[in-house]
C-alpha positions in Angstrom: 39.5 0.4 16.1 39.7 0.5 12.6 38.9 4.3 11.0 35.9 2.9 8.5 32.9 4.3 10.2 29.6 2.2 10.3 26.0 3.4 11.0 23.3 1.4 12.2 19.8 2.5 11.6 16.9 1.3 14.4 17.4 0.2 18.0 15.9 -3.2 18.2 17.5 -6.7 18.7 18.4 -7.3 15.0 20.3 -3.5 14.8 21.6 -4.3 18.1 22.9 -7.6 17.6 24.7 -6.3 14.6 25.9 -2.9 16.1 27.3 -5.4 19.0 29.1 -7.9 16.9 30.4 -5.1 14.6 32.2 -3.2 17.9 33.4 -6.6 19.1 35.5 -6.6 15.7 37.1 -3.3 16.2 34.7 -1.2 14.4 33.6 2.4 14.3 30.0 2.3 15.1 26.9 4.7 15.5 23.8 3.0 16.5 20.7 5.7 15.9 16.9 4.7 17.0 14.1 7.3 16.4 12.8 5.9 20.3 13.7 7.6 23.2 15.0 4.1 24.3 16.5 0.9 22.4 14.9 -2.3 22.4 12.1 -1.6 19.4 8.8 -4.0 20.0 10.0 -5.0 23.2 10.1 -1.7 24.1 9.2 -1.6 28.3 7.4 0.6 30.7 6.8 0.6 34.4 4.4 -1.7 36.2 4.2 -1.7 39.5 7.6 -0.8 39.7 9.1 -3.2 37.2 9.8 -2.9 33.8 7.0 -4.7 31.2 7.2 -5.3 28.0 4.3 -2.8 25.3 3.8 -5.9 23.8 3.8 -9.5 24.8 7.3 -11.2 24.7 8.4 -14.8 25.6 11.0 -18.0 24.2 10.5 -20.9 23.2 13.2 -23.2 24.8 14.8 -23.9 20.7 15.5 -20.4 21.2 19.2 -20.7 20.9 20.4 -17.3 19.3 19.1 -14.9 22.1 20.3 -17.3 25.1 23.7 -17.2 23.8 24.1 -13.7 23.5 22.7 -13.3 26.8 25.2 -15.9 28.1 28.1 -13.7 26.0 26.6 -10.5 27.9 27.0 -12.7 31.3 23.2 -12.2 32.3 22.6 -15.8 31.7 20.8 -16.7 35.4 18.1 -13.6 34.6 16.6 -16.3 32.2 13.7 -18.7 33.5 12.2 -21.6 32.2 8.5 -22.0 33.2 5.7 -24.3 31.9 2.5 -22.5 30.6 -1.2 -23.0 30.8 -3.0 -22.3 27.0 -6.5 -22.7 26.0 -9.0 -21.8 23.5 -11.9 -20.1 23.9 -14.6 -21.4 21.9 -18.6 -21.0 21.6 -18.4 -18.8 25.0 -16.6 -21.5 26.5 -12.6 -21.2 27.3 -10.8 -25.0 27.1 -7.4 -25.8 28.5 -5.3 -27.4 25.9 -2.0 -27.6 27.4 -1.3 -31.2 27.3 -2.5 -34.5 25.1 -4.8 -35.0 27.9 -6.9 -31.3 27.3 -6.7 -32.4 23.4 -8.6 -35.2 23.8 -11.3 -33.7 26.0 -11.9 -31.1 23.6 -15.5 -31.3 23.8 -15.9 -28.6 20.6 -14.5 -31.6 17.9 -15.7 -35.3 18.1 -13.2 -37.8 19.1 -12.0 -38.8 15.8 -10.9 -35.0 14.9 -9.5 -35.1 18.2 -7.0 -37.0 17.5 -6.7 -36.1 13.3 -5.7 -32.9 15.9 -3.1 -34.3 17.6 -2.0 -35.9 15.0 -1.4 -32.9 12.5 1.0 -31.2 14.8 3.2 -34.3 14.7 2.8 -34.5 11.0 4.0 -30.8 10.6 7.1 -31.4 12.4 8.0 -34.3 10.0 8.3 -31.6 6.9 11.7 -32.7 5.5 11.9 -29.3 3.7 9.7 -25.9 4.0 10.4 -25.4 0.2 7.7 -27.4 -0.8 5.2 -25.7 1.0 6.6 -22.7 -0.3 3.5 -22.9 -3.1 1.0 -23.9 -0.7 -1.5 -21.7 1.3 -1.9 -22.6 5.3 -5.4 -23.1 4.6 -5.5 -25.4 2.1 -2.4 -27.3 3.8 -4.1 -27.4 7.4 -7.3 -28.7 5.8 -5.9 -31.6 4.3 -4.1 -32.8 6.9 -6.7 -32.4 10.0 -9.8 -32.1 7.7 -12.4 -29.4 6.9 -14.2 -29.8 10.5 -10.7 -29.6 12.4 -9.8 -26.4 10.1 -13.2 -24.7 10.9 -12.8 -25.1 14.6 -9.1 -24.7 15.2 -7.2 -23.5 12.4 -9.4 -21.2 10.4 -10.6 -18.7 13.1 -6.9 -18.8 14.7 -5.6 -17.6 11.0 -8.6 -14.9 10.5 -8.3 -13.6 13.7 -4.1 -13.1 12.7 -4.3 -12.1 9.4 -7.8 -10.9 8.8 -9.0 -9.8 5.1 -5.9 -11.6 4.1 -6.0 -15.1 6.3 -6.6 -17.3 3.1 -3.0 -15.6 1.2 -1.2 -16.8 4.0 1.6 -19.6 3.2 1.7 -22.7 4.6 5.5 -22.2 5.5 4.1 -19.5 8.0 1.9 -22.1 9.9 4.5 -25.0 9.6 7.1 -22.7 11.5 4.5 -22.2 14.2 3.2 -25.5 14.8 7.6 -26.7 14.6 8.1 -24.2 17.3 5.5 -25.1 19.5 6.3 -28.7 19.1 9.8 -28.5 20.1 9.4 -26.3 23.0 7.1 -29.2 24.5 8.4 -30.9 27.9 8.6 -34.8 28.0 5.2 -34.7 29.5 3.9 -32.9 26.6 3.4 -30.0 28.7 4.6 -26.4 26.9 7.8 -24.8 28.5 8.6 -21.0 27.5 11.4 -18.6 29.1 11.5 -15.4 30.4 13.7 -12.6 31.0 13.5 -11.6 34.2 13.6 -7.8 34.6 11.7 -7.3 31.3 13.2 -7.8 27.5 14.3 -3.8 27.8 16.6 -4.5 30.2 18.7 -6.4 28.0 18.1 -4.0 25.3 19.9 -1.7 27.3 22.7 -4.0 28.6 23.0 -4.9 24.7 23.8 -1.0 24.4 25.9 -0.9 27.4 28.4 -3.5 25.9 28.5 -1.3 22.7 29.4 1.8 24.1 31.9 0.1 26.4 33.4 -1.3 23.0 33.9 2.9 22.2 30.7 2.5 20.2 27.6 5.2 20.3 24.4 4.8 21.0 22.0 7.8 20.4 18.4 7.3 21.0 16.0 10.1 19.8 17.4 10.7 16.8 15.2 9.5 13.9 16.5 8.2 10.6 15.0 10.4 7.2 17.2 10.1 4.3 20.0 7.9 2.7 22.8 10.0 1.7 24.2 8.2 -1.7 27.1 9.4 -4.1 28.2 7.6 -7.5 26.5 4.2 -6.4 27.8 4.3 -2.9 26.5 5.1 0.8 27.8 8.2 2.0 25.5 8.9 5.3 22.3 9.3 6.6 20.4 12.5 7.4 17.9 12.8 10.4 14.9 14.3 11.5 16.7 17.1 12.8 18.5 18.0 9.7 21.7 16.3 11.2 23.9 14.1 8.2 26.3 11.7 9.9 28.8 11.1 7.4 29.8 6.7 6.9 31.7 4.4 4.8 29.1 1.3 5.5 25.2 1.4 6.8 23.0 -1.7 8.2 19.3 -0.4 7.8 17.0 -2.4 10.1 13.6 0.1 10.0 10.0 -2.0 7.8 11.3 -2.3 4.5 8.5 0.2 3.4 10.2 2.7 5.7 13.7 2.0 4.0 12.0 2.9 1.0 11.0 6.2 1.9 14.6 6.1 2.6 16.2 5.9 -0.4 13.5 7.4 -2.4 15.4 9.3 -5.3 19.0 7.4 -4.6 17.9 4.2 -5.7 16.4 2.1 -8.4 12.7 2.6 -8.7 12.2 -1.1 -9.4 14.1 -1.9 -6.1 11.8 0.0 -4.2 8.7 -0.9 -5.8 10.2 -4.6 -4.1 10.8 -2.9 -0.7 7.2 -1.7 -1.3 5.9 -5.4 -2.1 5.6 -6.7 1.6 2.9 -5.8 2.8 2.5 -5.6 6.7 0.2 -5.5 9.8 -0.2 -2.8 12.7 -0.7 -4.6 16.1 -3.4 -2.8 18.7 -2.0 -4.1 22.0 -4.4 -3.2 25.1 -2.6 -4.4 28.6 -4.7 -3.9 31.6 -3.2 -4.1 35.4 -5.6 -5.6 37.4 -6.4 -6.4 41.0 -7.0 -10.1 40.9 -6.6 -12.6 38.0 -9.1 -13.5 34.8 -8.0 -16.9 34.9 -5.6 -19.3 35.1 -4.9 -19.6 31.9 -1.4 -17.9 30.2 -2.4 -18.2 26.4 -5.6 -17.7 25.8 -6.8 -18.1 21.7 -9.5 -17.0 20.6 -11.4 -18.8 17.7 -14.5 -17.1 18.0 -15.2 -14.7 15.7 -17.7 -12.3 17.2 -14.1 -11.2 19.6 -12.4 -9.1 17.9 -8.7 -10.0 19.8 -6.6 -12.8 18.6 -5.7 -13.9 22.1 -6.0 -12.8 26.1 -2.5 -13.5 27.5 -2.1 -13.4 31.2 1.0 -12.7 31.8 1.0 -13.1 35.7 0.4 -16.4 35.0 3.4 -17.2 34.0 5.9 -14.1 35.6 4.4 -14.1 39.2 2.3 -11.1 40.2 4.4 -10.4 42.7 7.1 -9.3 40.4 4.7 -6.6 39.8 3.8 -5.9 43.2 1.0 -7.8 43.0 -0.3 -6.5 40.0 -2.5 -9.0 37.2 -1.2 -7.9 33.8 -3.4 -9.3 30.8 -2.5 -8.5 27.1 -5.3 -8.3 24.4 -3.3 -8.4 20.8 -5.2 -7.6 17.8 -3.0 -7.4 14.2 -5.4 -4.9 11.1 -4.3 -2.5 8.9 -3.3 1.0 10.0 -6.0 1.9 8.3 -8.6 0.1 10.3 -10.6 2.8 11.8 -10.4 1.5 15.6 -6.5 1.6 15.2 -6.9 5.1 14.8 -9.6 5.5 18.0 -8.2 7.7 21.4 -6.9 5.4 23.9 -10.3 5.7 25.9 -11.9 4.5 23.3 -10.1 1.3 22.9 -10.1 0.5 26.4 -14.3 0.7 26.4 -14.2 -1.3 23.0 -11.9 -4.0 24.9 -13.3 -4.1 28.6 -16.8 -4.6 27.0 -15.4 -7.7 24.9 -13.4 -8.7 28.2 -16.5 -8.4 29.9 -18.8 -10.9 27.7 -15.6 -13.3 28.0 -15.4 -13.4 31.7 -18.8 -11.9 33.0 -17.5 -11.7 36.9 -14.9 -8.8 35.8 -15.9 -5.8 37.0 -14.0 -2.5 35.7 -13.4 -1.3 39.3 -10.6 -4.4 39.1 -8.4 -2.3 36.8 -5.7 -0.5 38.3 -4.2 0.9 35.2 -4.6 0.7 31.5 -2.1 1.3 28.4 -2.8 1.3 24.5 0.3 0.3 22.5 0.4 0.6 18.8 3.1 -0.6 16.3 2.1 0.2 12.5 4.6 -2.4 11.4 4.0 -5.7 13.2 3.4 -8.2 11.3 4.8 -9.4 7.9 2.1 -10.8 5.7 3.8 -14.3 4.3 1.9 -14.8 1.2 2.5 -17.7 -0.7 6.1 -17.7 -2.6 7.4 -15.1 0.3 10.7 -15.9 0.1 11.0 -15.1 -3.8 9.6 -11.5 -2.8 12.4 -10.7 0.1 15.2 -8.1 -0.4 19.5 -9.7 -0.4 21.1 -8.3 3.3 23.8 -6.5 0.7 21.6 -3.6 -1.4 22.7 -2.5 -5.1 24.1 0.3 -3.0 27.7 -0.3 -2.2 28.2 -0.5 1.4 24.7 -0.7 2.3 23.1 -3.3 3.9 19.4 -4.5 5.1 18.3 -6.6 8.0 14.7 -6.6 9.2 12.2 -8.7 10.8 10.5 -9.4 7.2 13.9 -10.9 6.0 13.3 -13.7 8.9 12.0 -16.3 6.8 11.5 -19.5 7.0 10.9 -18.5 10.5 8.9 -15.5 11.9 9.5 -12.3 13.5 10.6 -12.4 16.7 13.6 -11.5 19.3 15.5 -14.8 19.1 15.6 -14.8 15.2 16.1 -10.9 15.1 19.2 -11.5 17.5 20.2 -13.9 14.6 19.4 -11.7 11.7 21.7 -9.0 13.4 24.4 -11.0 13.7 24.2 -12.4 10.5 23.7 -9.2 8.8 27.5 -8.0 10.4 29.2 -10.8 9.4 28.2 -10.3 6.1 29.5 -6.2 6.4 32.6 -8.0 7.6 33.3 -9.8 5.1 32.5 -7.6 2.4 34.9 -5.0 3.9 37.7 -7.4 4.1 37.3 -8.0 0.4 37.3 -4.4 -0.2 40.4 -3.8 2.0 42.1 -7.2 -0.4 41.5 -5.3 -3.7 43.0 -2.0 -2.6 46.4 -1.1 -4.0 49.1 -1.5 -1.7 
């Protein structure tokens, strides 16, 4: 182990990732997370006696970044492969759309748009190069290929009901990643196939941490990130909460980039924080209900009306069995707005009567007695908000700081946030602090 000490800021999959590749390399390394447990936005709690993640996590089968690291970690049989049941609902009406068949009995579009429908995913996929839609907004691109009635219907609510105030800034790249990821996680049958983790995403969180600290790594959860320490143009430290500076030669920062500002406000270049500053992000309201008996029998539900106020209704029990949960029906209700948005900032029973009584005009049989248990989750920083030209706006991994370093979920571009791409992020983001220390270590005097 060498005696260059590194410090890696925030507890999810991409500081993880990195903190695990960096130990596997022989290095000193302290991994601090303001959370009284690792894992980030797939943070867990107990349900029915089984750990679940606060917000709703699954793969895609082209997921090939977190499945090897789980396979390195030797966990590879807790993944499942499962197919999935989505649907829109529509004009009070849900739809099932999880093969060609549903598309073309989708009552809501005339046969024609039907299949400009089917046809625009396929279109998508045939992209030769992102960059070109780099100028573009998702609107305007998903318009002319499906048409104006096609957008109205399908795409226009979906990207409102995501992005709200801002849905029309919103690049095209954004919506080509989604529609490319749905596409190639698609069965012969055209029948979507997602993974799971069985045990819940924490649990590998924590088996993530386990193989650090066996590598003579540390892993300190509670302790909150406040200030970058700096000295003539180079990282010295960082100071937490508790007034605690842990001295380092190198740092990976993985916190919102806003955050990281706040972080170096005073030790770094106003300009490069005003950029930090630039991305603008969304909070994510997440209400998850146990329940006695199932909704539906749909997974993914989306919602394209606009009078519901919740971008989608995911069962989740109907794709991990509700036995896992002792027989427990876990729904999600997702909602991305700005911190701001005065029901973000409502008392839990508050949202939960604002939610059931939405829930309610969707599925009229539910009765409240079904709930078991409720839980409102919050994340201020959920969501990136991919303008047009993103990828001109987003920060280098390597800082003008020497020997600091960024990785975070609004670096993931062309792609979008997520555990697979963080888990690639991560690792990406050490190998870069590798390098960069074995050219320091060439230009030192012998």
């Amino acid at each position: 182990m060498t005696g260059e000490h590194i410090l890696v800021v925030g507890g999810g999959f991409c500081g993880l990732s990195a903190a695990y590749d960096l130990t596997k390399q022989g290095c000193r390394v302290t991994l601090v997370e303001g959370d009284q447990e690792v894992g980030g936005l797939a943070g867990c709690f107990d349900a029915g006696g089984t750990r679940l993640e606060k917000f709703y996590h699954h793969w895609f089968t082209s997921d090939t970044h977190i499945v090897q690291l789980i396979e390195e970690l030797g966990r590879g049989e807790r993944v499942v492969f499962r197919p999935s049941n989505t649907g829109m609902y529509f004009a009070n009406s849900i739809y099932r759309l999880s093969s060609p068949v549903d598309l073309l009995r989708f009552a809501p579009l005339p046969f024609l748009d039907r299949i400009r429908l089917g046809f625009l995913a396929l279109r998508a996929r045939r992209v030769g190069s992102w960059q070109e839609l780099e100028s573009v907004t998702a609107a305007d691109w998903l318009r002319r290929l499906g048409g104006q009635r096609v957008y109205d219907v399908v795409w226009g609510p979906l990207l409102r009901g995501k992005f709200g105030d801002v849905a029309e800034e919103i690049s095209a790249v954004w919506m080509w990643n989604k529609l490319k990821l749905r596409g190639s996680s698609r069965s012969s049958d055209g029948r979507e196939r997602l993974a799971y983790y069985q045990g819940g995403f924490a649990s590998l969180a924590e088996d993530l941490a386990s193989a650090i600290e066996a590598a003579d790594g540390s892993v300190r959860c509670g302790e909150a990130a406040e200030t970058v320490e700096v000295s003539d143009g180079r990282v010295t430290g960082v100071t937490l909460a508790s007034g605690e500076t842990i001295a380092c030669d190198r740092a990976l920062l993985t916190p919102a980039l806003p955050l990281v500002a706040d972080m170096l406000e005073g030790q770094a270049d106003p300009d490069y924080l005003a950029g930090l500053r630039r991305i603008r992000y969304l909070a994510n309201l997440c209400v998850v209900l146990e329940l006695d008996r199932s909704l539906s029998d749909t997974y993914w539900l989306n919602v394209n009306d606009p009078s519901f106020p919740f971008v989608a209704v995911i069962e989740h029990t109907n794709f991990e069995p509700s036995d896992t949960y002792a027989g427990r029906h876990i729904v999600y209700l997702s909602k991305y707005l700005p911190d701001s948005d005065p029901l973000y900032g409502q008392e839990d029973g508050a949202v939960l009567d604002f939610t059931l009584e939405h829930l309610t005009r969707m599925f009229p049989k539910f009765q409240r007695d079904w709930l078991l248990r409720s839980h409102v989750w919050r994340a201020d920083y959920a969501q990136p908000v991919v303008e047009r030209a993103y990828g001109s706006l987003i920060p280098k991994v390597k800082t003008p700081i020497e020997g600091l370093f960024l990785a975070s979920m609004a670096q993931i571009y062309p792609e979008d946030r997520g555990t697979n791409y963080a888990v690639r992020q991560g690792r990406a983001a050490a190998a870069q602090m590798l390098a960069a220390r074995a050219q320091t270590k060439t230009r030192e005097p012998a």
